[in-house]
mmCIF file of the N, C-alpha and C atoms, coordinates in Angstrom:
data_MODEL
# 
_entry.id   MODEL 
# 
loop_
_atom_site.group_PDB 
_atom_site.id 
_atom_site.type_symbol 
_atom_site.label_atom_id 
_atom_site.label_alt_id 
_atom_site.label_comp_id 
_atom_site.label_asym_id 
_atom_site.label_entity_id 
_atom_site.label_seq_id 
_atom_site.pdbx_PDB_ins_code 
_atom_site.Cartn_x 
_atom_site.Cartn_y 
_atom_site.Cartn_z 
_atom_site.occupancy 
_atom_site.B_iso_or_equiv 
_atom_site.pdbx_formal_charge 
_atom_site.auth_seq_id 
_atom_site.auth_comp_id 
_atom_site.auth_asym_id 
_atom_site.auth_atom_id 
_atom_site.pdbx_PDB_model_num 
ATOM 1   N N  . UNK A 1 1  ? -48.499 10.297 -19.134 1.00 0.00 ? 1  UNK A N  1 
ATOM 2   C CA . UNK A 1 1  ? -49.191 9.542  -20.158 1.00 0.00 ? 1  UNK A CA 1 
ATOM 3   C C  . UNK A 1 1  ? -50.299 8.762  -19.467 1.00 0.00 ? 1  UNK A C  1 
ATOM 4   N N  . UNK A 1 2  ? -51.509 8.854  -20.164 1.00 0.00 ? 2  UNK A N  1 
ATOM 5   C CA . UNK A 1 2  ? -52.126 7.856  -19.597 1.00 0.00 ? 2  UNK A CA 1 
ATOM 6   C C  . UNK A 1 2  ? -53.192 7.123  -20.908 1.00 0.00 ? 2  UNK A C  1 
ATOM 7   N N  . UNK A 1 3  ? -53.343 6.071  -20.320 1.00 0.00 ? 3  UNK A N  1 
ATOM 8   C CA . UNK A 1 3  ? -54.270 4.835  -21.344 1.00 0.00 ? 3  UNK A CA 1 
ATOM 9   C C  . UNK A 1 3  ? -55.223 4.571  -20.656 1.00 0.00 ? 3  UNK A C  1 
ATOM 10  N N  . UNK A 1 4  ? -56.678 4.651  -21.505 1.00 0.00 ? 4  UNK A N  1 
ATOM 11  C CA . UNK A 1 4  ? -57.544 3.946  -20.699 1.00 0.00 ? 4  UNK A CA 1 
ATOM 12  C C  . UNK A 1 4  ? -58.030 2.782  -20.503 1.00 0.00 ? 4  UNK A C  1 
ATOM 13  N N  . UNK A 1 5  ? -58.641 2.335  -19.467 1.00 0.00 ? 5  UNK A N  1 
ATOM 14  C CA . UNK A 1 5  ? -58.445 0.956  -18.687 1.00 0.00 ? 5  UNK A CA 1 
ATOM 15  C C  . UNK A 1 5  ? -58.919 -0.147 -19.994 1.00 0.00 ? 5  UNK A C  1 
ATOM 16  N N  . UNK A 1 6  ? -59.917 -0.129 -21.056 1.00 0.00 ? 6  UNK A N  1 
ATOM 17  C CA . UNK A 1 6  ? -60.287 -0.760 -21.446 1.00 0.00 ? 6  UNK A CA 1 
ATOM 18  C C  . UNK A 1 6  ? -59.281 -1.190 -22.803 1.00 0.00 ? 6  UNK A C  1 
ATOM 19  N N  . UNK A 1 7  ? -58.322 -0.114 -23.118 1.00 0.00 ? 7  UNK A N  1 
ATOM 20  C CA . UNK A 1 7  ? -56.677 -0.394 -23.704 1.00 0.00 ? 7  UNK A CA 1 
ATOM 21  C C  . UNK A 1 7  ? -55.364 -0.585 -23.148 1.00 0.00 ? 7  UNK A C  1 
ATOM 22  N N  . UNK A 1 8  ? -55.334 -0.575 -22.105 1.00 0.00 ? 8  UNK A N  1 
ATOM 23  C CA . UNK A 1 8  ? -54.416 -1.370 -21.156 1.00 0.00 ? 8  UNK A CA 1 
ATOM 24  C C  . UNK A 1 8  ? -54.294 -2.946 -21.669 1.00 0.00 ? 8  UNK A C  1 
ATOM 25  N N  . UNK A 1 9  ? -52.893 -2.838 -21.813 1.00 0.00 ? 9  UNK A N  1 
ATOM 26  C CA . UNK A 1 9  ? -52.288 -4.349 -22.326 1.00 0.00 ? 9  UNK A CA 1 
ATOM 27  C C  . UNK A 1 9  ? -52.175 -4.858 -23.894 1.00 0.00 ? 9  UNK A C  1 
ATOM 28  N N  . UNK A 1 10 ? -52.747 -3.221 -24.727 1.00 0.00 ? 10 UNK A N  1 
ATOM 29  C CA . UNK A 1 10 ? -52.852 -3.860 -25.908 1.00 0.00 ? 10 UNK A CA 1 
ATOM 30  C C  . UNK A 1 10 ? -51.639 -3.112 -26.999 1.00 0.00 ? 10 UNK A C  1 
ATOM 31  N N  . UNK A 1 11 ? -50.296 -2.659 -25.690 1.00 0.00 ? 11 UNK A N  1 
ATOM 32  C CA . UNK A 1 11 ? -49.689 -2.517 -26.679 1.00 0.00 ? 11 UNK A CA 1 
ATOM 33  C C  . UNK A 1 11 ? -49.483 -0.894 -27.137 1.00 0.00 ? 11 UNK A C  1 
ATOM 34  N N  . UNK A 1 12 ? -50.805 -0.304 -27.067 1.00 0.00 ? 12 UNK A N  1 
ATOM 35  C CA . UNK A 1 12 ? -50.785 1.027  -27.301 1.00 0.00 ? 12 UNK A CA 1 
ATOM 36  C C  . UNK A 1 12 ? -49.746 2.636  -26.297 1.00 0.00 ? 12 UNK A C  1 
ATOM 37  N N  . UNK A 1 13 ? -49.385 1.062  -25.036 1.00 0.00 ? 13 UNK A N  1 
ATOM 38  C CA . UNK A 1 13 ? -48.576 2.556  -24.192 1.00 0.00 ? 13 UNK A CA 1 
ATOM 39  C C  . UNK A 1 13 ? -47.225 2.489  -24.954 1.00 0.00 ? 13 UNK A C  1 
ATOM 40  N N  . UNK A 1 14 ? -47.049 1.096  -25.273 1.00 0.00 ? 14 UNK A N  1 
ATOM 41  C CA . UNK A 1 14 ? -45.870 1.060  -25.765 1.00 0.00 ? 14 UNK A CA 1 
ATOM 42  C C  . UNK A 1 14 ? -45.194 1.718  -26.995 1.00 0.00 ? 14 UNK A C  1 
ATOM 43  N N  . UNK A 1 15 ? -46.295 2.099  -27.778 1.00 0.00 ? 15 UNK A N  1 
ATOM 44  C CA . UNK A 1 15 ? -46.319 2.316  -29.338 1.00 0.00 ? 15 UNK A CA 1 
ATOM 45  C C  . UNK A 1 15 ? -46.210 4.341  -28.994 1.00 0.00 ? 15 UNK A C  1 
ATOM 46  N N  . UNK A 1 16 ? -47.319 4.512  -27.994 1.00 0.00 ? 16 UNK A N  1 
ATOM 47  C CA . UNK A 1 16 ? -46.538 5.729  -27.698 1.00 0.00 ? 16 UNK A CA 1 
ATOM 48  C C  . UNK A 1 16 ? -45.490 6.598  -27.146 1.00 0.00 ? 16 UNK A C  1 
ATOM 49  N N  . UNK A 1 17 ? -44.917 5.513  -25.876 1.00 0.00 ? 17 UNK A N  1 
ATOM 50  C CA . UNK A 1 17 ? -43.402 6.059  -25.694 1.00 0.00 ? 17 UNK A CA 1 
ATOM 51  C C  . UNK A 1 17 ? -42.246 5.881  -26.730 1.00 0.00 ? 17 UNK A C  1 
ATOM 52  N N  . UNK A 1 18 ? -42.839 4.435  -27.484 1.00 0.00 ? 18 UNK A N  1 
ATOM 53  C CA . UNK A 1 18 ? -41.593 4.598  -28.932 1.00 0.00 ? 18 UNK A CA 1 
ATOM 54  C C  . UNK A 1 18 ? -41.969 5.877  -29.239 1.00 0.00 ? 18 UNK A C  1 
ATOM 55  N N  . UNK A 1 19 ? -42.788 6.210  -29.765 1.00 0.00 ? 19 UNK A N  1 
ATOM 56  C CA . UNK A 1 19 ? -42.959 7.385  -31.159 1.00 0.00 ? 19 UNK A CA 1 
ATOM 57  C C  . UNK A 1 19 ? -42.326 8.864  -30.016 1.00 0.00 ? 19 UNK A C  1 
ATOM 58  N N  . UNK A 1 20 ? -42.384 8.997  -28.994 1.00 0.00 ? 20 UNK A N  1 
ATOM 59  C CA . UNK A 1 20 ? -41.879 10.306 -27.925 1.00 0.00 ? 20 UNK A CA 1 
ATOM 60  C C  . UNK A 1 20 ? -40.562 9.640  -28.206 1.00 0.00 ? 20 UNK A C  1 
ATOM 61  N N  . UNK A 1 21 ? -39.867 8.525  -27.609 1.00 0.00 ? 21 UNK A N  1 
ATOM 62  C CA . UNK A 1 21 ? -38.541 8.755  -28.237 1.00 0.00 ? 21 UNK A CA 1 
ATOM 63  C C  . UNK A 1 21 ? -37.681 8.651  -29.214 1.00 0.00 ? 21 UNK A C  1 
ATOM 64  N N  . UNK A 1 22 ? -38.711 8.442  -30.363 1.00 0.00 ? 22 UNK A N  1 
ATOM 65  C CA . UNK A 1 22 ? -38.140 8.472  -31.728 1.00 0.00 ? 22 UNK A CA 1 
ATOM 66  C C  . UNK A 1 22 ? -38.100 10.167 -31.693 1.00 0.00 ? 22 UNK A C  1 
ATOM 67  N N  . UNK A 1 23 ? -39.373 10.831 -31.348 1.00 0.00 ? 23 UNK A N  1 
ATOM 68  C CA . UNK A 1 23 ? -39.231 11.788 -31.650 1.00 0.00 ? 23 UNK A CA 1 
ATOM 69  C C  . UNK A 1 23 ? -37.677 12.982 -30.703 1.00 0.00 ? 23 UNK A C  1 
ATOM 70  N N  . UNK A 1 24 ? -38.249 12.701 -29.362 1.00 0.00 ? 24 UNK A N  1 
ATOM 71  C CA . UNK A 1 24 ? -36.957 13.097 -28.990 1.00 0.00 ? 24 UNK A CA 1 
ATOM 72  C C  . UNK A 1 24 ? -35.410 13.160 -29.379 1.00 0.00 ? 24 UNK A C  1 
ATOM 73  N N  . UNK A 1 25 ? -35.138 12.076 -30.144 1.00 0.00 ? 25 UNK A N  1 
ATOM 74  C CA . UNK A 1 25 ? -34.415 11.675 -30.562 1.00 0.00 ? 25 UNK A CA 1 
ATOM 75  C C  . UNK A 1 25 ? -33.787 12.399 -31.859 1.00 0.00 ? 25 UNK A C  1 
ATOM 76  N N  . UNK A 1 26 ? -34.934 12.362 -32.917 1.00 0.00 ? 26 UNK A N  1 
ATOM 77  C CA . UNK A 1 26 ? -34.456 13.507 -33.645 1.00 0.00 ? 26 UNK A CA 1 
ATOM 78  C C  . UNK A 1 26 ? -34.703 15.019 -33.267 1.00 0.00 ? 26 UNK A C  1 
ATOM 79  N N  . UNK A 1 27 ? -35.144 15.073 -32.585 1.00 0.00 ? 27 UNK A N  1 
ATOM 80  C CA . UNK A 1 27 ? -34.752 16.409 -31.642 1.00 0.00 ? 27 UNK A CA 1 
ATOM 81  C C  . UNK A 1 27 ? -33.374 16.848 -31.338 1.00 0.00 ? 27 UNK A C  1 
ATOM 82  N N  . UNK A 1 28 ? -32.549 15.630 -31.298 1.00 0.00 ? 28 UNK A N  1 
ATOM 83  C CA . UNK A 1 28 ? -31.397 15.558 -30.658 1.00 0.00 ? 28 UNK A CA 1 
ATOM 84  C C  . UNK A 1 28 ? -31.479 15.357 -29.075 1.00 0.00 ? 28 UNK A C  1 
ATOM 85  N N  . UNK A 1 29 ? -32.061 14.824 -28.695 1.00 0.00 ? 29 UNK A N  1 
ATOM 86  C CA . UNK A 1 29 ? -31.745 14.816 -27.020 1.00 0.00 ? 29 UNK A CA 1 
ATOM 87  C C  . UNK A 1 29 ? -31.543 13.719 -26.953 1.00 0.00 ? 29 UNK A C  1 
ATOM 88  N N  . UNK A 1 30 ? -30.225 12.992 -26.019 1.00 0.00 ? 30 UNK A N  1 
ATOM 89  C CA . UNK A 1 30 ? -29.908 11.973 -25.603 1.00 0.00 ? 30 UNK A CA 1 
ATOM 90  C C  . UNK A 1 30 ? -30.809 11.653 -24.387 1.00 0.00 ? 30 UNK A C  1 
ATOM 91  N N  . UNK A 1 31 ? -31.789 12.010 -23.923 1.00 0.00 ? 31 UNK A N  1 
ATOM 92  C CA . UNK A 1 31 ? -32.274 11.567 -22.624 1.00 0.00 ? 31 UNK A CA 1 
ATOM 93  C C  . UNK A 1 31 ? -33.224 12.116 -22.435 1.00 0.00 ? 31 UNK A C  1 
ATOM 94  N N  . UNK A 1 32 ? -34.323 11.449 -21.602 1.00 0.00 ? 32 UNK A N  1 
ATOM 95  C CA . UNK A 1 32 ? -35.925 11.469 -21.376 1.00 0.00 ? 32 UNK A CA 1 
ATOM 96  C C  . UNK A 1 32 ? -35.993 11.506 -19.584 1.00 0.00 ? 32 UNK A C  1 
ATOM 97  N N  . UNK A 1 33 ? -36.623 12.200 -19.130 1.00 0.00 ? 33 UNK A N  1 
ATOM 98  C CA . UNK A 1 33 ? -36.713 12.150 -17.411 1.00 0.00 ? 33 UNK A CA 1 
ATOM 99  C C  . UNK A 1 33 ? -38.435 12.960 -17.789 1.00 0.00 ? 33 UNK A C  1 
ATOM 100 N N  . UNK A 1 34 ? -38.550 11.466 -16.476 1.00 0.00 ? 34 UNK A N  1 
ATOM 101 C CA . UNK A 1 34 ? -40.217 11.659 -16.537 1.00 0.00 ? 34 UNK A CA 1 
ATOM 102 C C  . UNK A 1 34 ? -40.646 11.692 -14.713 1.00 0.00 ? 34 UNK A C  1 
ATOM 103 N N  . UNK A 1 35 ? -41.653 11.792 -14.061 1.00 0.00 ? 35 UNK A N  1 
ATOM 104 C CA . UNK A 1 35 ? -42.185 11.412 -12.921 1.00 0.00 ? 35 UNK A CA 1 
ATOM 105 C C  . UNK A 1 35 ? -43.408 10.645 -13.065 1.00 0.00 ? 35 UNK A C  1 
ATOM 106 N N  . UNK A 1 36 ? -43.085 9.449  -11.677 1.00 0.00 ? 36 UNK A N  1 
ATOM 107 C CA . UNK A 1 36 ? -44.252 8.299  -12.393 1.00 0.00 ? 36 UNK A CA 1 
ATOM 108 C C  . UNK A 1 36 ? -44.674 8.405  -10.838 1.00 0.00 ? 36 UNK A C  1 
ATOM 109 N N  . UNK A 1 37 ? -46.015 8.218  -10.278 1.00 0.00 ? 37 UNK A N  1 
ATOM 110 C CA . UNK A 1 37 ? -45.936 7.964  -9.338  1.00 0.00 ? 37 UNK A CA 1 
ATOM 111 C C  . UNK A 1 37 ? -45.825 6.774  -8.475  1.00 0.00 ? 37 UNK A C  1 
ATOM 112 N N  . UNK A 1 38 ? -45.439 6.938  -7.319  1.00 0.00 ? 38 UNK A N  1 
ATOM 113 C CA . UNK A 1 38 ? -45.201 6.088  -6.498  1.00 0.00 ? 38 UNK A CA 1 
ATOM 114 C C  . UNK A 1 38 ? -45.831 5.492  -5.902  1.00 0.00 ? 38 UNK A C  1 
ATOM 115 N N  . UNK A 1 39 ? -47.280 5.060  -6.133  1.00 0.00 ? 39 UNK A N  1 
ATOM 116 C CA . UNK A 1 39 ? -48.529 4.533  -5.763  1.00 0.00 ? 39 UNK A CA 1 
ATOM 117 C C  . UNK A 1 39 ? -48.879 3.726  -6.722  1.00 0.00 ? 39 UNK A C  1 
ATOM 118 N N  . UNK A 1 40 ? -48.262 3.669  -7.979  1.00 0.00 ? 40 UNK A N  1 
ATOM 119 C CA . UNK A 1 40 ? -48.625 3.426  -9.205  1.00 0.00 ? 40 UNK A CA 1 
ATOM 120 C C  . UNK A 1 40 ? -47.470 1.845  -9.723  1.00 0.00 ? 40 UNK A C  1 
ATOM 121 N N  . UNK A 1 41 ? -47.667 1.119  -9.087  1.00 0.00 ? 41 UNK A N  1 
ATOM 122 C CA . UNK A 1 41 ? -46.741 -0.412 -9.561  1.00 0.00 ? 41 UNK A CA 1 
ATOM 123 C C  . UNK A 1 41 ? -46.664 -0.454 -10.701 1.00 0.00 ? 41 UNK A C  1 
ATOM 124 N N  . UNK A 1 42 ? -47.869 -0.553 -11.490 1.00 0.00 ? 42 UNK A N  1 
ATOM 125 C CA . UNK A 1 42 ? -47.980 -0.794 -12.838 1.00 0.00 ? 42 UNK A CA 1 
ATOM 126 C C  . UNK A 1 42 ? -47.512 0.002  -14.135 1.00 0.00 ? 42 UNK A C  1 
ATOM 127 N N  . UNK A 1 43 ? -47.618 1.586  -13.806 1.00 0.00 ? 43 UNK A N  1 
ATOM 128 C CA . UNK A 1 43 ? -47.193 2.542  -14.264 1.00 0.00 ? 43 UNK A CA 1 
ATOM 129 C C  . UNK A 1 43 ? -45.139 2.333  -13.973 1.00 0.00 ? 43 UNK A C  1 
ATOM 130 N N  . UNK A 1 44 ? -44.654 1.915  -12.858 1.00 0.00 ? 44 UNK A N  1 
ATOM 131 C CA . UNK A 1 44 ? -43.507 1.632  -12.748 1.00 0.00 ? 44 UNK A CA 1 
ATOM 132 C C  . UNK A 1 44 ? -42.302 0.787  -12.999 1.00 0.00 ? 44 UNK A C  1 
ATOM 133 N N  . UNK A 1 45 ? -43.329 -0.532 -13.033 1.00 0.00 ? 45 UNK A N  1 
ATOM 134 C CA . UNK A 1 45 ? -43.052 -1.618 -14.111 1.00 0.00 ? 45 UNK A CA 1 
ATOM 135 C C  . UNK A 1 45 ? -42.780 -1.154 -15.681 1.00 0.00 ? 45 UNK A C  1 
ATOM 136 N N  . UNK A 1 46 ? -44.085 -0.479 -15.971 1.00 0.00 ? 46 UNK A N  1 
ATOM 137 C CA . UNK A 1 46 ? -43.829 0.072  -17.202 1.00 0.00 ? 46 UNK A CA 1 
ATOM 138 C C  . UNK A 1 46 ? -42.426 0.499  -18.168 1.00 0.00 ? 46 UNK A C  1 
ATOM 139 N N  . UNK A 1 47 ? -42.313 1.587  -17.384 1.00 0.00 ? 47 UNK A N  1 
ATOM 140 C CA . UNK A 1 47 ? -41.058 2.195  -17.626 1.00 0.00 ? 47 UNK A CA 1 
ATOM 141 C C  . UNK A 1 47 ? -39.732 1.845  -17.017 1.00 0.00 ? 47 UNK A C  1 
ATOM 142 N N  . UNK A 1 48 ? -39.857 0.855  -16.299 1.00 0.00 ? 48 UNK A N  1 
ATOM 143 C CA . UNK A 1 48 ? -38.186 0.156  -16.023 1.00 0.00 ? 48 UNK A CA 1 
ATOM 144 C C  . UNK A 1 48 ? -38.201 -0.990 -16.829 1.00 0.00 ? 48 UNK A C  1 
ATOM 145 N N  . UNK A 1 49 ? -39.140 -1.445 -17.518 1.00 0.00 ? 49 UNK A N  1 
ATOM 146 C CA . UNK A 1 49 ? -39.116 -2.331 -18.716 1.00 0.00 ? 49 UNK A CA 1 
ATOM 147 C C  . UNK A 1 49 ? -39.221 -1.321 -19.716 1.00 0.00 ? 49 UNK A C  1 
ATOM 148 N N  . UNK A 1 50 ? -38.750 -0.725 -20.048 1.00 0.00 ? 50 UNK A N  1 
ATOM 149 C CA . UNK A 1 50 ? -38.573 0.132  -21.299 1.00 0.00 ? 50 UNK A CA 1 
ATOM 150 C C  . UNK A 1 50 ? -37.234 0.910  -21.003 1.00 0.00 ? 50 UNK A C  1 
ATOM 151 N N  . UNK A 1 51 ? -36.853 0.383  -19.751 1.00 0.00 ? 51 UNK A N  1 
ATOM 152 C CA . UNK A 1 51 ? -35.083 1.076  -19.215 1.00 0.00 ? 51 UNK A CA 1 
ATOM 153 C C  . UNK A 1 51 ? -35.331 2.258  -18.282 1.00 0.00 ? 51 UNK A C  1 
ATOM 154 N N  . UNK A 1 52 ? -36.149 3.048  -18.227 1.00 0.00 ? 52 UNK A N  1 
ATOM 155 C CA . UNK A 1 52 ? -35.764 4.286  -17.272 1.00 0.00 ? 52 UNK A CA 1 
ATOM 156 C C  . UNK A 1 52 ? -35.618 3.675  -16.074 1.00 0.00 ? 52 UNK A C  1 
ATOM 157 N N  . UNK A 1 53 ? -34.474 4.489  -15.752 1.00 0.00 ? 53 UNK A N  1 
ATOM 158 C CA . UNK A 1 53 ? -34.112 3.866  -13.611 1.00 0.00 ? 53 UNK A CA 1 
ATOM 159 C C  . UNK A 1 53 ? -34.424 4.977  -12.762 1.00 0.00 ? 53 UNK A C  1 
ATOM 160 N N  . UNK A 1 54 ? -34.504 4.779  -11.760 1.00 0.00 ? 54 UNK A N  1 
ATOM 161 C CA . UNK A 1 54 ? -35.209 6.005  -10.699 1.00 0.00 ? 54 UNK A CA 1 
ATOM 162 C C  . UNK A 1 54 ? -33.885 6.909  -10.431 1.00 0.00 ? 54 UNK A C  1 
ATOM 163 N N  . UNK A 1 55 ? -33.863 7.917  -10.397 1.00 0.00 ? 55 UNK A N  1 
ATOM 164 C CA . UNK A 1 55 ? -32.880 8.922  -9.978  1.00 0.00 ? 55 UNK A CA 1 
ATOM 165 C C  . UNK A 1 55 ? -32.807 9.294  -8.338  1.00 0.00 ? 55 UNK A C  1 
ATOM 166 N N  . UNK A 1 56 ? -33.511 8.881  -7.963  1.00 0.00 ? 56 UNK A N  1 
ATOM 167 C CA . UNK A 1 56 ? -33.285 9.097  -6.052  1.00 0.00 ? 56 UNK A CA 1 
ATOM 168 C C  . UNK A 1 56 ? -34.659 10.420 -5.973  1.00 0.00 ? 56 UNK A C  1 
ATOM 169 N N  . UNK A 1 57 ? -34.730 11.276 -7.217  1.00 0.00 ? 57 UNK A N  1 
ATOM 170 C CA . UNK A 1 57 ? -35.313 12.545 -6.986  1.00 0.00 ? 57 UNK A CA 1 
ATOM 171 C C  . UNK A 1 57 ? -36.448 12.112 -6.299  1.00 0.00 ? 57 UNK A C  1 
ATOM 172 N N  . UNK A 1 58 ? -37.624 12.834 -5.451  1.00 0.00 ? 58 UNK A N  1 
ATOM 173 C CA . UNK A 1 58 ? -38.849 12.397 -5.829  1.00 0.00 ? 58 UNK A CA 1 
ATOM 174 C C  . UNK A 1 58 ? -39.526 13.955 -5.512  1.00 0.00 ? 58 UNK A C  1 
ATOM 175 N N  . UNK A 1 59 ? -41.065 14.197 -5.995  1.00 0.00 ? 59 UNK A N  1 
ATOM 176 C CA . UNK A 1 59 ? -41.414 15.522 -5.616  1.00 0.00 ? 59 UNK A CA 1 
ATOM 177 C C  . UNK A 1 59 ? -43.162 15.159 -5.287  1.00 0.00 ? 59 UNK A C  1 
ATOM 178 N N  . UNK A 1 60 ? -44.135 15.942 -4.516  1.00 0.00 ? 60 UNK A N  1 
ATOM 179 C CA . UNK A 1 60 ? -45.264 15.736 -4.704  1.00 0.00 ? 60 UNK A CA 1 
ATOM 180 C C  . UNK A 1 60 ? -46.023 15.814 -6.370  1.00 0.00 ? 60 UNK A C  1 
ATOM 181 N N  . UNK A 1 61 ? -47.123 14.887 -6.224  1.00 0.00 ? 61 UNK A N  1 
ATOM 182 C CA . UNK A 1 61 ? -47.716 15.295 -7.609  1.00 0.00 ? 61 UNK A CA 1 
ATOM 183 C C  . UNK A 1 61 ? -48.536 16.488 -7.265  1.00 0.00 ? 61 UNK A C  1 
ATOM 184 N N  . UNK A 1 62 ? -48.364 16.628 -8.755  1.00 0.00 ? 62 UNK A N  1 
ATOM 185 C CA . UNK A 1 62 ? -49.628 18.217 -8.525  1.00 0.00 ? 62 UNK A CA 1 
ATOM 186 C C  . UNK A 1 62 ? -50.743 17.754 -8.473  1.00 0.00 ? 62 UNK A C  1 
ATOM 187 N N  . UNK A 1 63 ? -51.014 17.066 -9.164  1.00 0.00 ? 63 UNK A N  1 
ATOM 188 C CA . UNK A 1 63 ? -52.454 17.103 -8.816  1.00 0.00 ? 63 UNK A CA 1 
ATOM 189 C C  . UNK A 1 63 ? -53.397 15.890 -7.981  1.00 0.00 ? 63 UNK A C  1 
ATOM 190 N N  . UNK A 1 64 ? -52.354 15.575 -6.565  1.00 0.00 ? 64 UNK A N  1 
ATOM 191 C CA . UNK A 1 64 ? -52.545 15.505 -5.720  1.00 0.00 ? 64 UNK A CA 1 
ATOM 192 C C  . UNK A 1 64 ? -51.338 15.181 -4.201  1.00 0.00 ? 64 UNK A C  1 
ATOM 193 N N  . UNK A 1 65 ? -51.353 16.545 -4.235  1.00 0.00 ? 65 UNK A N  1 
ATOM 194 C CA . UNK A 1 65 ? -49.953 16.456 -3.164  1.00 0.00 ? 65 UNK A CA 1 
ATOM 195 C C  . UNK A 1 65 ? -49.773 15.911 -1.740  1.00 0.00 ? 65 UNK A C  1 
ATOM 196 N N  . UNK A 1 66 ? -50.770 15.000 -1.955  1.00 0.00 ? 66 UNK A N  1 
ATOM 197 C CA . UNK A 1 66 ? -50.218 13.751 -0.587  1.00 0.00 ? 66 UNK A CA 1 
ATOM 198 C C  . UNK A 1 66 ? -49.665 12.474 -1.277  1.00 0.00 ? 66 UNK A C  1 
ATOM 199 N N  . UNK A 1 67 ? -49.834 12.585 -2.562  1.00 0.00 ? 67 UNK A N  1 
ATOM 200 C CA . UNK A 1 67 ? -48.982 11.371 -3.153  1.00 0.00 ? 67 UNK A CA 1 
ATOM 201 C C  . UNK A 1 67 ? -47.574 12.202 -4.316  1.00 0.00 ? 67 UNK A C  1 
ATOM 202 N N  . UNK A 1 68 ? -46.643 11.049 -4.107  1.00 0.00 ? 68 UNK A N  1 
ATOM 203 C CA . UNK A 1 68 ? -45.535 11.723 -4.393  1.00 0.00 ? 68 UNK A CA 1 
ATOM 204 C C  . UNK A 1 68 ? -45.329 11.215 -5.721  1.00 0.00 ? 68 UNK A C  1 
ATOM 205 N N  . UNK A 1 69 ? -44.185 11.814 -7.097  1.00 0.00 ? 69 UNK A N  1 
ATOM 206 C CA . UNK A 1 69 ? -44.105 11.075 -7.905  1.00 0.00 ? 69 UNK A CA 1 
ATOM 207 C C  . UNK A 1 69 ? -42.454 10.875 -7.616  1.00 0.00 ? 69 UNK A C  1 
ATOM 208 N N  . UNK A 1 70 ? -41.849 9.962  -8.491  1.00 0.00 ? 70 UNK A N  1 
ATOM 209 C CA . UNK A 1 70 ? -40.577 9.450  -8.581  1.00 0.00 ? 70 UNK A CA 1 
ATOM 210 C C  . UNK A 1 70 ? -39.982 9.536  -9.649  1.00 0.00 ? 70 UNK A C  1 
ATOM 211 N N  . UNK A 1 71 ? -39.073 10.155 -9.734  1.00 0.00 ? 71 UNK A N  1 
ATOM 212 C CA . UNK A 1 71 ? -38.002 10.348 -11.080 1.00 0.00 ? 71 UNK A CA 1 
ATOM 213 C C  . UNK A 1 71 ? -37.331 9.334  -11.616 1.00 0.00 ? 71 UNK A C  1 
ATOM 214 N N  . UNK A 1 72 ? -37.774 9.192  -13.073 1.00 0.00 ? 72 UNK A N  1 
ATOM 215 C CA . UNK A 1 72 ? -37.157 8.161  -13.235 1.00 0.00 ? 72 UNK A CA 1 
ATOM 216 C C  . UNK A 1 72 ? -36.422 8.706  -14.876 1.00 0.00 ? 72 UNK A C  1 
ATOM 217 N N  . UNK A 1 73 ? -35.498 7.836  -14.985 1.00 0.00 ? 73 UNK A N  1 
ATOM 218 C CA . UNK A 1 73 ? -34.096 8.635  -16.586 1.00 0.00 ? 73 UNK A CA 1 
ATOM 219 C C  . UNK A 1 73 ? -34.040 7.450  -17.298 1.00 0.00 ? 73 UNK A C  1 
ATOM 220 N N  . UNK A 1 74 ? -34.237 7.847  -18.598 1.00 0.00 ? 74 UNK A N  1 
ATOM 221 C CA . UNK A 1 74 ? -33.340 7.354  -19.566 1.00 0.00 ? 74 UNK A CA 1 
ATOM 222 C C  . UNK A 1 74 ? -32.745 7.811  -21.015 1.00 0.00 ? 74 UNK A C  1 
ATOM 223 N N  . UNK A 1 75 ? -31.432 7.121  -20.735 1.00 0.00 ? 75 UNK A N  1 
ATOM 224 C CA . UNK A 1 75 ? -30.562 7.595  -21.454 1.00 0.00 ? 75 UNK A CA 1 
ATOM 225 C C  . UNK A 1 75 ? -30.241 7.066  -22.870 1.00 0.00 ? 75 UNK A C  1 
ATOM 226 N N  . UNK A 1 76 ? -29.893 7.579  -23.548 1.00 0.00 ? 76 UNK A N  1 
ATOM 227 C CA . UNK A 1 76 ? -30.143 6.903  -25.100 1.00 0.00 ? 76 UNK A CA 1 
ATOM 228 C C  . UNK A 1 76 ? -28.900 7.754  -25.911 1.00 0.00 ? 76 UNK A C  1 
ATOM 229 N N  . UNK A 1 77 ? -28.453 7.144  -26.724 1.00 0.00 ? 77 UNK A N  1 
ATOM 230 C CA . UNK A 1 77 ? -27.656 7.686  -27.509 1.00 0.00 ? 77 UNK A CA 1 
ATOM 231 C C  . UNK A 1 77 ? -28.624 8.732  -28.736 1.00 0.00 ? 77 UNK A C  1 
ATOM 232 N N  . UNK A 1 78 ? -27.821 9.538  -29.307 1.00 0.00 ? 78 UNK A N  1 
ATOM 233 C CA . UNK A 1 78 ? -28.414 10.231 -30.361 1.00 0.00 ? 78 UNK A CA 1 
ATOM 234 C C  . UNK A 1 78 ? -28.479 9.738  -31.574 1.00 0.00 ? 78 UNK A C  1 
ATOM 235 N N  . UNK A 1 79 ? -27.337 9.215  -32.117 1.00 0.00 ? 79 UNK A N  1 
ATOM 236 C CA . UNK A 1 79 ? -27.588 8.465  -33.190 1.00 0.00 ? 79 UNK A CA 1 
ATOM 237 C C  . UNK A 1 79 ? -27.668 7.592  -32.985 1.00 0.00 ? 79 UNK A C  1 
ATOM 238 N N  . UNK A 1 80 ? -28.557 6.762  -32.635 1.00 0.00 ? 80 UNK A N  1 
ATOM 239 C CA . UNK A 1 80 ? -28.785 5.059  -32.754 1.00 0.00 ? 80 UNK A CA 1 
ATOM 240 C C  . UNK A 1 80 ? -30.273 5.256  -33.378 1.00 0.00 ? 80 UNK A C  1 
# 
């Protein structure tokens, strides 16, 4: 996911990971696993304030493989 710099902070990243896991959700999937990278504080903050925790995984990014990304999960019930 990404937001650009001049909508940063207004709310809008947030409004789109709700609506991915509303949607997931009625999908039926209990759980979301994403890669964030690891260069990226802000991007990481992000999503451990919204609950995902790092899984230990990590892999290069593609599209640039001297920086790595980091796995991060979360888990959610189906019906809630």
């Amino acid at each position: 996911m990404w937001v650009e710099a001049d909508q940063r902070g207004t709310g809008i990243a947030d409004d789109l990971l709700a609506g991915v896991i509303s949607w997931a959700r009625a999908e039926g999937a209990h759980a979301l696993r994403l890669g964030v990278a690891e260069d990226n504080p802000s991007a990481r903050k992000f999503y451990e304030r919204h609950g995902f925790a790092p899984t230990g995984e990590s892999e290069p990014l593609r599209s640039r493989p001297t920086a790595r990304t980091e796995e991060r999960l979360l888990v959610f019930g189906g019906d809630e």
